[in-house]
C-alpha positions as CSV (number, residue, x, y, z in Angstrom):
1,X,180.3,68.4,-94.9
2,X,178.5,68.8,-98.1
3,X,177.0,72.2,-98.8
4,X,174.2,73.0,-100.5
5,X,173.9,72.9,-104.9
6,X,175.4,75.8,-106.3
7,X,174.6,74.7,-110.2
8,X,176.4,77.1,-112.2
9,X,175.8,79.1,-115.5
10,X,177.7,75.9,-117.3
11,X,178.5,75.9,-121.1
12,X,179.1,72.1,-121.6
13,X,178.2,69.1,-120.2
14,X,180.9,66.9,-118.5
15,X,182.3,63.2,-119.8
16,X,182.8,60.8,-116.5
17,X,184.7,57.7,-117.3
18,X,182.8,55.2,-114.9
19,X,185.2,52.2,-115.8
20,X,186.8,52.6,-112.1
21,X,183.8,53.1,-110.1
22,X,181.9,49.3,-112.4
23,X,185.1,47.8,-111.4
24,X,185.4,49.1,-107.8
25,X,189.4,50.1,-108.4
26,X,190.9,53.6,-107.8
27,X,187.1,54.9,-108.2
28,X,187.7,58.6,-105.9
29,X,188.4,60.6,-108.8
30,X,185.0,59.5,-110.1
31,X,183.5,60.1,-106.9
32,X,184.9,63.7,-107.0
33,X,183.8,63.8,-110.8
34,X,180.3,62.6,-109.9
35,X,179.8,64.6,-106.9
36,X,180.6,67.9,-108.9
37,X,178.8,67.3,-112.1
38,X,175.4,66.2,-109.7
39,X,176.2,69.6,-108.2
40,X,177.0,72.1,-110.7
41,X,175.3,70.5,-113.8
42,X,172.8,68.0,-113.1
43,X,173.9,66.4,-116.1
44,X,177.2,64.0,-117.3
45,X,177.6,61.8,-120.0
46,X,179.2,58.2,-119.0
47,X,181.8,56.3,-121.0
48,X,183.1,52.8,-120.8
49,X,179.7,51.6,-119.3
50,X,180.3,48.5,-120.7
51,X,176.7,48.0,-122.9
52,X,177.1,47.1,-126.2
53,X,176.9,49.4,-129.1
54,X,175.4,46.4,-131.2
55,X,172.5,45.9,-128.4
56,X,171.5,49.7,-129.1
57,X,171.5,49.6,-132.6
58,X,168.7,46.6,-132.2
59,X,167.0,48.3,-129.6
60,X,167.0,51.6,-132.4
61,X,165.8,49.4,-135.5
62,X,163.0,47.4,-133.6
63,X,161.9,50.6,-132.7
64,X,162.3,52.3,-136.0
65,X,160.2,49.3,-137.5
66,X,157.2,49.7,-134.8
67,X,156.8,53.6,-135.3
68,X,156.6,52.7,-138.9
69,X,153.6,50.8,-138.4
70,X,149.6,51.9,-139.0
71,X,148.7,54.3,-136.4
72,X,145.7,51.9,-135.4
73,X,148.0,48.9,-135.1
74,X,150.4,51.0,-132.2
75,X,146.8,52.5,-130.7
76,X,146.0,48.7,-130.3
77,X,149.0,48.9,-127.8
78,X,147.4,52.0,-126.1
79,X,149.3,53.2,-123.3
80,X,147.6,51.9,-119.5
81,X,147.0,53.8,-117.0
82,X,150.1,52.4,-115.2
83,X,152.2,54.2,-118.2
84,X,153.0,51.0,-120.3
85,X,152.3,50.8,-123.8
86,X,151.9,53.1,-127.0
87,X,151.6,56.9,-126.4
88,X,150.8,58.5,-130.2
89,X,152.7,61.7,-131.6
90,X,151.1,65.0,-129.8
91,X,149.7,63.2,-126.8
92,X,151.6,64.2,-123.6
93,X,151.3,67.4,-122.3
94,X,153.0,68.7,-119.3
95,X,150.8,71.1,-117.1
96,X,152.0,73.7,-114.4
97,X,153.4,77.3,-114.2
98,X,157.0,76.5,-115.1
99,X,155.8,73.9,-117.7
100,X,153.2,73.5,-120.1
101,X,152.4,72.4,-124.1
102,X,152.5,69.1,-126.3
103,X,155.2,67.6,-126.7
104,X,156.0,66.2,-130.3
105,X,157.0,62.8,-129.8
106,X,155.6,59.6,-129.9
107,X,156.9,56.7,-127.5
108,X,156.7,53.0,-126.4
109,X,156.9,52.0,-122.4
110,X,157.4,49.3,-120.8
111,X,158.1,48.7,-116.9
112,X,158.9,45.2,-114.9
113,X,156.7,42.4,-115.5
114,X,155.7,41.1,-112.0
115,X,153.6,38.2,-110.7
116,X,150.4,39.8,-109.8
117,X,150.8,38.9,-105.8
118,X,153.7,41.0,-105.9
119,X,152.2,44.1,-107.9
120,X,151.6,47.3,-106.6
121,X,148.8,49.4,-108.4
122,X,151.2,51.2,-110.1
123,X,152.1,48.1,-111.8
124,X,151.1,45.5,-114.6
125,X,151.7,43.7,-117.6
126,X,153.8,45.3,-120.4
127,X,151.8,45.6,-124.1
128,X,153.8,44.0,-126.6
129,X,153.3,43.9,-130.6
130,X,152.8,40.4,-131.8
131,X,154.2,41.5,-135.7
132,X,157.6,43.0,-134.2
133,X,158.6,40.4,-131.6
134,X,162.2,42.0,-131.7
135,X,161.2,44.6,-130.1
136,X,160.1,42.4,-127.0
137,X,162.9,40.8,-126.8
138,X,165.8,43.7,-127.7
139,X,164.0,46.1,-125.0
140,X,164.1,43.4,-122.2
141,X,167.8,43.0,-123.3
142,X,168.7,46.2,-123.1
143,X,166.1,47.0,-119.5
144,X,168.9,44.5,-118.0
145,X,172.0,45.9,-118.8
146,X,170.9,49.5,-118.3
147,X,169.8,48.6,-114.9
148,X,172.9,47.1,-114.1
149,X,174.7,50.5,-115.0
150,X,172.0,52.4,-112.8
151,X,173.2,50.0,-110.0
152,X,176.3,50.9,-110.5
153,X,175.3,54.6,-110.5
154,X,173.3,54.2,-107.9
155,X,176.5,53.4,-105.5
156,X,178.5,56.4,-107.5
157,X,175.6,58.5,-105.9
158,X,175.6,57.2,-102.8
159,X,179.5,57.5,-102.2
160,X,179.0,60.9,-103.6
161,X,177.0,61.9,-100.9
162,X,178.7,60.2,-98.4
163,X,176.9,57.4,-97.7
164,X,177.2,54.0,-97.4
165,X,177.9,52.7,-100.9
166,X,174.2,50.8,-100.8
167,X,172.2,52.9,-99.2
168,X,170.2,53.9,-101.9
169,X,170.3,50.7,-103.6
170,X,167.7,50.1,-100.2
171,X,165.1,52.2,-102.1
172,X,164.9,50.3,-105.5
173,X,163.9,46.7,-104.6
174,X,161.2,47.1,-106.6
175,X,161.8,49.6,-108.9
176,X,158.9,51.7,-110.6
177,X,161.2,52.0,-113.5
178,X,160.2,53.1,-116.8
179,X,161.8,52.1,-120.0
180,X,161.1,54.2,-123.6
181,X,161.8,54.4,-126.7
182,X,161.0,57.6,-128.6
183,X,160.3,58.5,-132.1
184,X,160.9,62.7,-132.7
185,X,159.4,63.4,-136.4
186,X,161.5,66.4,-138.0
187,X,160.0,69.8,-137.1
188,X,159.7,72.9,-139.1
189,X,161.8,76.0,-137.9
190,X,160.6,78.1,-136.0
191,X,159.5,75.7,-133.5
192,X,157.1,77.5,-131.1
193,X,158.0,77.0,-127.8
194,X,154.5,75.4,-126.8
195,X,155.1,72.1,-129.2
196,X,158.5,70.8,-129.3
197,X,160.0,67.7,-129.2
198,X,160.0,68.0,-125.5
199,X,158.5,71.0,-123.7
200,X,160.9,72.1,-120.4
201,X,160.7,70.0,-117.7
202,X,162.4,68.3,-115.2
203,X,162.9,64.5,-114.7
204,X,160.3,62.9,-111.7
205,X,162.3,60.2,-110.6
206,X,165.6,59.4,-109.4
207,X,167.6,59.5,-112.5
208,X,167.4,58.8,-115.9
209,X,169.9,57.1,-118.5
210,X,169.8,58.0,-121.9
211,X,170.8,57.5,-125.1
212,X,170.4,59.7,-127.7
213,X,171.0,59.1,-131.9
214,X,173.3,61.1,-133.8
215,X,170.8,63.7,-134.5
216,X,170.6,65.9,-131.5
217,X,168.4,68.2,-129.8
218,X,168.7,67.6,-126.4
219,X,169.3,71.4,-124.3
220,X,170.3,71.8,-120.6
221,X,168.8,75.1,-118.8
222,X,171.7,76.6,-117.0
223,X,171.5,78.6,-114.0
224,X,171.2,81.9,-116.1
225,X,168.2,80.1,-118.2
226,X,170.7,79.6,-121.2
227,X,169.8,76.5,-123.3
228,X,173.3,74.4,-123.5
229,X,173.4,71.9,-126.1
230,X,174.3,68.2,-124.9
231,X,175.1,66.8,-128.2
232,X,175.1,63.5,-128.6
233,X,178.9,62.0,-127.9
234,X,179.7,58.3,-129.8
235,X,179.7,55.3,-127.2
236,X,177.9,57.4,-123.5
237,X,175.0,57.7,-122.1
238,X,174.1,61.1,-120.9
239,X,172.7,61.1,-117.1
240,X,170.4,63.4,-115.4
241,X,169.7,64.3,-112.1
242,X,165.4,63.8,-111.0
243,X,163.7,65.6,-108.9
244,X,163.9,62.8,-106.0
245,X,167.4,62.7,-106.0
246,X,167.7,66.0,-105.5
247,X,165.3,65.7,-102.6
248,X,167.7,62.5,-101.0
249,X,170.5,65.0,-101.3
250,X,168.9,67.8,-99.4
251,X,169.5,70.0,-102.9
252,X,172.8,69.3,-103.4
253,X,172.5,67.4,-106.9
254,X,170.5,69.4,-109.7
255,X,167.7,68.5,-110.8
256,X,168.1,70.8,-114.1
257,X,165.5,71.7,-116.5
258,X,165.8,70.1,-120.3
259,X,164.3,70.0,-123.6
260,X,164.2,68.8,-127.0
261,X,164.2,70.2,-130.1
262,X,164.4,68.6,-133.6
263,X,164.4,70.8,-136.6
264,X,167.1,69.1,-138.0
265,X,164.9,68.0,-140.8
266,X,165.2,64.1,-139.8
267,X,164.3,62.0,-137.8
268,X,165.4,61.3,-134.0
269,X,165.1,58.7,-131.7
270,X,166.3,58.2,-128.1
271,X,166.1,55.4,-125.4
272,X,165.7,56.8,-121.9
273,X,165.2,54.9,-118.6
274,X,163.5,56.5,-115.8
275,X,165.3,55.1,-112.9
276,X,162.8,55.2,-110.0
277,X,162.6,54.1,-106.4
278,X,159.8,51.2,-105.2
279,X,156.0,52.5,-104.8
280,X,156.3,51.8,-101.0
281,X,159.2,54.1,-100.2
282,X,158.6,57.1,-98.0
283,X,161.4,59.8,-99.7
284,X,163.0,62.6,-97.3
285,X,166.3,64.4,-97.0
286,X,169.3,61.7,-96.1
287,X,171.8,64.2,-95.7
288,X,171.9,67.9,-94.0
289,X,168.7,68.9,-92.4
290,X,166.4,66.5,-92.8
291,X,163.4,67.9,-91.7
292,X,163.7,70.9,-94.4
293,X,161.5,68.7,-96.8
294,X,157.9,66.8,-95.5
295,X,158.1,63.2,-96.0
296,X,156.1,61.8,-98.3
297,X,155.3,58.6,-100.3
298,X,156.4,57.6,-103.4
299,X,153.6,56.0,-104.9
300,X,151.2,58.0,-104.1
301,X,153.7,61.1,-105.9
302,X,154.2,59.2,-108.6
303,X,150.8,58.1,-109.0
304,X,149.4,61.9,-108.5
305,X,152.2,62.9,-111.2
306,X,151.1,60.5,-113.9
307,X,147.7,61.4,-113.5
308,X,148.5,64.9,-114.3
309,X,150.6,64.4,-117.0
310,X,148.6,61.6,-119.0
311,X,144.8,62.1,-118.8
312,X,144.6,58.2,-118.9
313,X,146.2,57.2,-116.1
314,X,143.4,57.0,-113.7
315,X,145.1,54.8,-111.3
316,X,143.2,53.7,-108.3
């Protein structure tokens, strides 16, 4: 019997080694491991996930070489209203009670590129720069292996929870997934709390992977709203918990506040992927009482979501 989340006033983030549970041997101690970070922390960092150091490091210096470029040849890749393409330094805002400001960041997205019989209007065609074709073709690299590890997560989760090892696998046939990469310019201290590198918030999704440079930044809200540090750690990923995974597991996995700050005096730059489900999946409780939360449709959350976070996707 699985109780409910009881995320703790943590002072570190935990290290999993997922090499058992990618390949399949003596994986229960990661289980266990999985199931009580998911619980307590919301966050983990994974080692031995098996992506190449050398695949980042292309992914980081394409990037690098786009953000260098005039602002009006990246505004020529404006973002789309189905979140794909250029978003400039001061843009996205977050807007609620628990949440609000500019975030100071400027990013690059890009999704699946689908034949258009098979899109959903939350999809469509990536924006890609012409003068830094590397960046095309190191972020589709690095899309595939990262979604391989989010497969492999994705059963981690599911035997976490005590389900079938695919059963949430079921809800990502065609994933709404989001890949980024972010450019953090150094900030001045004090930051104010209304513009830094990323205002408080909470992940949408299901669960994000990401990597982060050697700068850091990133901060965890623990349960007595102290800001832990998740530094970055050579050769993992760190792993959060979304808010629709927390919803599949009835509240038992976290899905934990986070920010950024980066008054470090250099620059930063990290490479998240936003692990979401398909637009047609209806998302309720699979575990405990699942009538505590109202159904309700992906697509249409994620779709209200975006809307209210980037003024310019108007999605109809």
């Amino acid at each position: 019997m699985i109780s409910p989340s009881r995320r703790l006033d943590f002072t570190e983030i935990p290290v999993i080694d997922i090499g058992p549970l990618i390949h399949q041997e003596q994986s229960e101690p990661c289980i266990d491991a999985l199931r009580t970070a998911c619980s307590e922390v919301g966050f983990f960092y994974v080692r031995n996930h098996q992506i190449p150091f050398s695949l980042i490091q292309e992914v980081r210096a394409a990037a690098e070489a786009f953000f260098c470029a005039p602002d009006e040849e990246k505004m020529a890749l404006a973002i789309t209203p189905q979140i794909k393409g250029y978003l400039p330094l001061a843009y996205r805002s977050y807007e609620g009670e628990d949440r609000a400001g500019t975030s100071h960041q400027e990013g690059f997205w890009i999704g699946h590129d689908r034949p258009e019989s098979a899109q959903s209007p939350l999809d469509g065609p990536n924006r890609w720069p012409e003068q830094y074709p590397s960046l095309k073709s190191t972020m589709l690299r690095y899309f595939d292996e990262t979604e391989r590890l989010a497969n492999v997560l994705l059963r981690g989760f599911s035997l976490a929870l005590g389900l079938e090892s695919d059963h949430l696998s079921r809800y990502f046939k065609a994933p709404l997934s989001r890949l980024k990469v972010n450019h953090y310019p150094p900030q001045r201290s004090p930051v104010r709390e209304d513009n830094l590198g990323v205002v408080p918030h909470t992940d949408s999704g299901g669960f994000t992977i990401l990597w982060q440079d050697e700068i850091g930044g990133l901060e965890v809200q623990n349960k007595n709203s102290e800001w832990v540090g998740a530094p970055p750690i050579e050769d993992t990923f760190v792993i959060n918990i979304g808010n629709i995974m927390e919803t599949w597991s009835n509240g038992f996995f976290s899905s934990t506040p986070h920010r950024v700050i980066n008054c470090g005096g250099q620059d930063r730059y990290s490479i998240p992927l936003f692990v979401n489900p398909s637009a047609e999946v209806t998302i309720a409780p699979l575990i405990g009482d699942i009538d505590s939360v109202e159904p309700f449709h992906y697509g249409t959350y994620q779709k209200d979501l975006w809307q209210k976070t980037f003024p310019v996707a108007n999605i109809t």
